[in-house]
Residue frames as qw, qx, qy, qz and C-alpha x, y, z in Angstrom:
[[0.685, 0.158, -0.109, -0.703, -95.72, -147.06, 170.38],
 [0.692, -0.062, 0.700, -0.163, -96.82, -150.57, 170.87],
 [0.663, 0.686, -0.003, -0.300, -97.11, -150.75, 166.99],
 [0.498, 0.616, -0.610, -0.012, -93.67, -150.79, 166.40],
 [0.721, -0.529, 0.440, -0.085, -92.61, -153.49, 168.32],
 [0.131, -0.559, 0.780, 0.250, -89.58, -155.40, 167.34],
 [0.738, 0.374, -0.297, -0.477, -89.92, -158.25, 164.96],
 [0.664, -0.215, 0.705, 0.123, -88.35, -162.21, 165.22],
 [0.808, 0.514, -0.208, -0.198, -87.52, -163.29, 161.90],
 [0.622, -0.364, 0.657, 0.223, -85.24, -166.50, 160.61],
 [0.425, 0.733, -0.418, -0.328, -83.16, -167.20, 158.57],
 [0.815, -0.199, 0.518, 0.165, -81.80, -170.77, 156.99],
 [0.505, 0.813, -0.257, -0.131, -79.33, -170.45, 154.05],
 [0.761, -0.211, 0.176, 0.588, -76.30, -171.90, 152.69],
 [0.212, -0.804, 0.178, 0.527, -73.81, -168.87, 151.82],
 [0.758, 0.653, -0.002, -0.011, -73.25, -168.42, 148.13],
 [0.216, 0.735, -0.616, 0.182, -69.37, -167.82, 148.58],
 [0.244, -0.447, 0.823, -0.253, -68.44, -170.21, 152.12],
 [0.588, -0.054, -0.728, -0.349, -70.91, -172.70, 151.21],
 [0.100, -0.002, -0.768, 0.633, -71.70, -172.72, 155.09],
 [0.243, -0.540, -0.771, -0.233, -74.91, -173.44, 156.51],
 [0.108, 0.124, -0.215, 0.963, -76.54, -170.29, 158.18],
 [0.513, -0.519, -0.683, -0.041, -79.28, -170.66, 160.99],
 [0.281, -0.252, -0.540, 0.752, -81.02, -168.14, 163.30],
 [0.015, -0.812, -0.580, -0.064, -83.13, -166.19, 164.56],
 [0.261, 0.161, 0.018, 0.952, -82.75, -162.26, 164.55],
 [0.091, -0.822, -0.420, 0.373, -85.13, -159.33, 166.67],
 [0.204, 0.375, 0.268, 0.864, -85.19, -156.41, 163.75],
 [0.012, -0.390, -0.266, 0.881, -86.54, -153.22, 164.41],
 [0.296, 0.595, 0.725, 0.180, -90.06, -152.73, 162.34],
 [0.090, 0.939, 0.098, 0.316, -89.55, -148.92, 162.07],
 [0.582, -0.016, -0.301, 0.755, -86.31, -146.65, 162.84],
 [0.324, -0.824, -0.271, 0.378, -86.51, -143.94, 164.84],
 [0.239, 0.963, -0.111, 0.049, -84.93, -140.39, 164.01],
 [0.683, -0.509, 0.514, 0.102, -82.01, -142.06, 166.02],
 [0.759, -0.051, 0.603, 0.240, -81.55, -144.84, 164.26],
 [0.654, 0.735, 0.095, 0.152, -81.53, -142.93, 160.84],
 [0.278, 0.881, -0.381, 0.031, -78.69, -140.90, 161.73],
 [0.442, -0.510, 0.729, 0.113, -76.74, -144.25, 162.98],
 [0.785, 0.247, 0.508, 0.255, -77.28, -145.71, 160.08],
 [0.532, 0.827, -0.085, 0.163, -75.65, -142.38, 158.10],
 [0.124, -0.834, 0.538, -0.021, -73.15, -142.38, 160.49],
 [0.673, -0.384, 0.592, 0.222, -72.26, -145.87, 160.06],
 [0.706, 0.609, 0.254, 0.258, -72.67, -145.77, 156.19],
 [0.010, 0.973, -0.220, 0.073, -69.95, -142.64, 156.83],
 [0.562, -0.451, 0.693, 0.027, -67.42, -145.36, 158.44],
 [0.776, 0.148, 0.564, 0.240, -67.89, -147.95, 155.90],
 [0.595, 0.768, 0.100, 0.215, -67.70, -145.69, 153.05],
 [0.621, -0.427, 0.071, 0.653, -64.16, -143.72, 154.78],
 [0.052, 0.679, 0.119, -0.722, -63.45, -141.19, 152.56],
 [0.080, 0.117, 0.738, 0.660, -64.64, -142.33, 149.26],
 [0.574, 0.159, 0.113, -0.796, -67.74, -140.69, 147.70],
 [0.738, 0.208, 0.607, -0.207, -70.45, -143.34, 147.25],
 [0.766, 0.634, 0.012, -0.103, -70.65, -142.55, 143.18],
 [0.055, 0.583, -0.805, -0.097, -66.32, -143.54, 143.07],
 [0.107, -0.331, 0.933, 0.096, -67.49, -147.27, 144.01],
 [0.177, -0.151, -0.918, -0.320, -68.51, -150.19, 142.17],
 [0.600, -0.178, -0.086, -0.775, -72.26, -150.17, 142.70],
 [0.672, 0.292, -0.652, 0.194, -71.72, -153.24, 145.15],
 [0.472, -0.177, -0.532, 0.681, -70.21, -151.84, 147.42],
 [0.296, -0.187, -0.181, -0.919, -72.75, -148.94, 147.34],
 [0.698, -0.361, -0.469, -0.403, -75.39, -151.64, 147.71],
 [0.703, -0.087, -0.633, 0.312, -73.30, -153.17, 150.53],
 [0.185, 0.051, -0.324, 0.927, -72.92, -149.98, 152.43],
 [0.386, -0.288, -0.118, -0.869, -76.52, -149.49, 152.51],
 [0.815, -0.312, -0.481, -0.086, -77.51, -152.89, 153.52],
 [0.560, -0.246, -0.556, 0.563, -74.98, -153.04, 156.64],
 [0.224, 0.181, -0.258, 0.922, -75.53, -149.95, 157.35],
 [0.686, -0.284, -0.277, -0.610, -79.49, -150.36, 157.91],
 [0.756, -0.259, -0.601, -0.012, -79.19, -153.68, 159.44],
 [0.479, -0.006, -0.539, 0.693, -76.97, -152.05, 162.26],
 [0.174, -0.093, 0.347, -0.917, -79.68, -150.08, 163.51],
 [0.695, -0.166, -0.492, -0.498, -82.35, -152.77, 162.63],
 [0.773, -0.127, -0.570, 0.249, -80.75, -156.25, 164.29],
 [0.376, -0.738, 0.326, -0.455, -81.49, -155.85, 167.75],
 [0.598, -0.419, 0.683, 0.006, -80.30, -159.73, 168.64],
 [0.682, 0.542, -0.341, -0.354, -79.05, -161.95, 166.40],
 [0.975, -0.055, -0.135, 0.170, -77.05, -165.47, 165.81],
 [0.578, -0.669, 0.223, 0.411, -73.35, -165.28, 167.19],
 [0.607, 0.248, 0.457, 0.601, -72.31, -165.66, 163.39],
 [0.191, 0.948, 0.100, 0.235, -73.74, -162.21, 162.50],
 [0.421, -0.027, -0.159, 0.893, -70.63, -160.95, 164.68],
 [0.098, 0.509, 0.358, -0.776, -72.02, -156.80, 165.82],
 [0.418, 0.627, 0.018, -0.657, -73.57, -155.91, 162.15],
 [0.817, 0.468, 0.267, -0.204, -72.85, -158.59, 159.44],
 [0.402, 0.863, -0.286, -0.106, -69.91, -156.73, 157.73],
 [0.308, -0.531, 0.789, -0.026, -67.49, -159.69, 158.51],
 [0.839, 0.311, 0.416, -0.160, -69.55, -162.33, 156.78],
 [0.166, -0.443, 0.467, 0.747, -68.46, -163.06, 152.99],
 [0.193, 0.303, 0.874, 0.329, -71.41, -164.10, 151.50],
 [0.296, -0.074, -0.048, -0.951, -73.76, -161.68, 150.07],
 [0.573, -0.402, -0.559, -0.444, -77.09, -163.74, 149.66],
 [0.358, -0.400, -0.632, 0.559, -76.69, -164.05, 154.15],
 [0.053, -0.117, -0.204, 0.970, -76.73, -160.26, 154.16],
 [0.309, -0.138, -0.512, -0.789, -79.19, -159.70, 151.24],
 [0.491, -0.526, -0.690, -0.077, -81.99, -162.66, 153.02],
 [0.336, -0.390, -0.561, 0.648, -81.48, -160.56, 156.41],
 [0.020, 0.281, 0.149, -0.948, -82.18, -157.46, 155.20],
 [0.483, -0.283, -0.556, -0.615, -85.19, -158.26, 152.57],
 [0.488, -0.526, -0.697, -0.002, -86.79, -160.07, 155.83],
 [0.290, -0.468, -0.469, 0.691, -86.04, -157.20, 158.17],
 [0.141, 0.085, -0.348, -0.923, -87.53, -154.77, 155.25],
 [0.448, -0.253, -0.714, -0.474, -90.46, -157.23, 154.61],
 [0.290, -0.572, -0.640, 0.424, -91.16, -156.97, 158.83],
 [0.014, -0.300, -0.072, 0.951, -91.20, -153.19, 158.18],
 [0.341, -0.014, -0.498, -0.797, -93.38, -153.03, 155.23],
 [0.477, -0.531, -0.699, -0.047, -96.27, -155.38, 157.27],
 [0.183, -0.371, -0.424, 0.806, -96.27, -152.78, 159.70],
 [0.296, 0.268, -0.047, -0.916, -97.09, -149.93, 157.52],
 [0.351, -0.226, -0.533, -0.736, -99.54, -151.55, 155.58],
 [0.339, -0.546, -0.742, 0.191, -101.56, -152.62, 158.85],
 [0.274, -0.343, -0.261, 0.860, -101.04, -149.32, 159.48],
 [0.163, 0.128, -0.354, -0.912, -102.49, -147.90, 156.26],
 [0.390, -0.381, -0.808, -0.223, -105.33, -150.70, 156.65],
 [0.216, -0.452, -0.547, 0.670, -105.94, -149.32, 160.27],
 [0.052, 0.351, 0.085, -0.931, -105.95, -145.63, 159.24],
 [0.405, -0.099, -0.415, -0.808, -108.60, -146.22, 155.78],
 [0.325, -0.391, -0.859, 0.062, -110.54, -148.53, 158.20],
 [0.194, -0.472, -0.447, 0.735, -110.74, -145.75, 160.83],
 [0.058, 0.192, -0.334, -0.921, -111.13, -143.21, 157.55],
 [0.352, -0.293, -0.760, -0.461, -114.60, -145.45, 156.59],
 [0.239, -0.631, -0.680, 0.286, -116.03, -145.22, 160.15],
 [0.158, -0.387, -0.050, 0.907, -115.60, -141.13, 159.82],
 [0.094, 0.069, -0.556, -0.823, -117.61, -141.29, 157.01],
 [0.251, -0.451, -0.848, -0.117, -120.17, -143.26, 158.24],
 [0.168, -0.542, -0.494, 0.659, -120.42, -140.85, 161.10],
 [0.038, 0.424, -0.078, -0.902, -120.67, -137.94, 159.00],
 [0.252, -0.197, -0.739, -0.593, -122.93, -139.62, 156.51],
 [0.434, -0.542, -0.698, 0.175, -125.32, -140.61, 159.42],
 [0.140, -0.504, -0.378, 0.763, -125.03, -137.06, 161.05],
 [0.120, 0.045, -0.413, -0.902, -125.87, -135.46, 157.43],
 [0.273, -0.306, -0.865, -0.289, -129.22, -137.61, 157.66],
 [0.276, -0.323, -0.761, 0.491, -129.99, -136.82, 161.23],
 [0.041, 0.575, 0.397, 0.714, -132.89, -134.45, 161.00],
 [0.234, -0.112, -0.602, 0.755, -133.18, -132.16, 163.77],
 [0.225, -0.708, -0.624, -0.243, -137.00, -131.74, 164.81],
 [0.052, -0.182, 0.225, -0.956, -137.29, -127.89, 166.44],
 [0.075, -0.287, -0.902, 0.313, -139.84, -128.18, 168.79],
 [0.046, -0.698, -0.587, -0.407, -143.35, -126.44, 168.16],
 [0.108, -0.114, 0.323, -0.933, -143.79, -122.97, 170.48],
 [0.240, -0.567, -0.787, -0.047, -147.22, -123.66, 172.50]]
């Protein structure tokens, strides 16, 4: 669907931990596929190994959700990301990537939900306008 079409978003940050400056652009996915949901449980399955989510710190919970999303989001990214982020050591890098690759997702759907009550007001007109239309039976002669 031409709707979803990938997103460009950038990022400029200095890293709350390396204190490194962090520049680039990134092509996110604006909507996952059925696909991409289960590679993002299967990679939240890898990062978590065989701890249950509610054993760790709520952290690393958060962390496991965020890489795991982004790796089916980030379709190109800076050479720093490395294949999914999870090498980095600075949270606020991750955190800015994924609020902007959330915040390309969420403009989607509401254009979407604008689209559909736009489309939902012309249906009404029609059907208001056909309720009006008086239908003239023609006279037998």
């Amino acid at each position: 669907m031409a709707v979803f079409k990938p997103k460009n978003i950038t990022v400029t940050l200095t890293g709350d931990v390396s204190k490194e400056t962090f520049r680039g652009d990134f092509l996110v996915k604006t909507m996952l596929s059925h696909n991409d949901q289960f590679l993002v449980a299967r990679k939240k399955r890898e990062l978590l190994g065989d701890n249950k989510i509610s054993d760790l710190p709520l952290v690393l919970q958060q962390k496991s959700l965020i890489i795991s999303e982004l790796s089916a989001r980030v379709l190109q990214a800076p050479s720093w990301w490395g294949s999914d982020g999870s090498e980095l050591i600075d949270n606020n890098v991750l955190v800015a990537v994924f609020e902007a690759a959330i915040e390309a997702e969420d403009e989607v759907m509401k254009k979407l939900q604008g689209d559909g009550q736009e489309a939902k007001r012309d249906l009404e007109k029609i059907v208001e306008n056909a309720s009006r239309t008086e239908v003239v039976v023609p006279e037998k002669r």
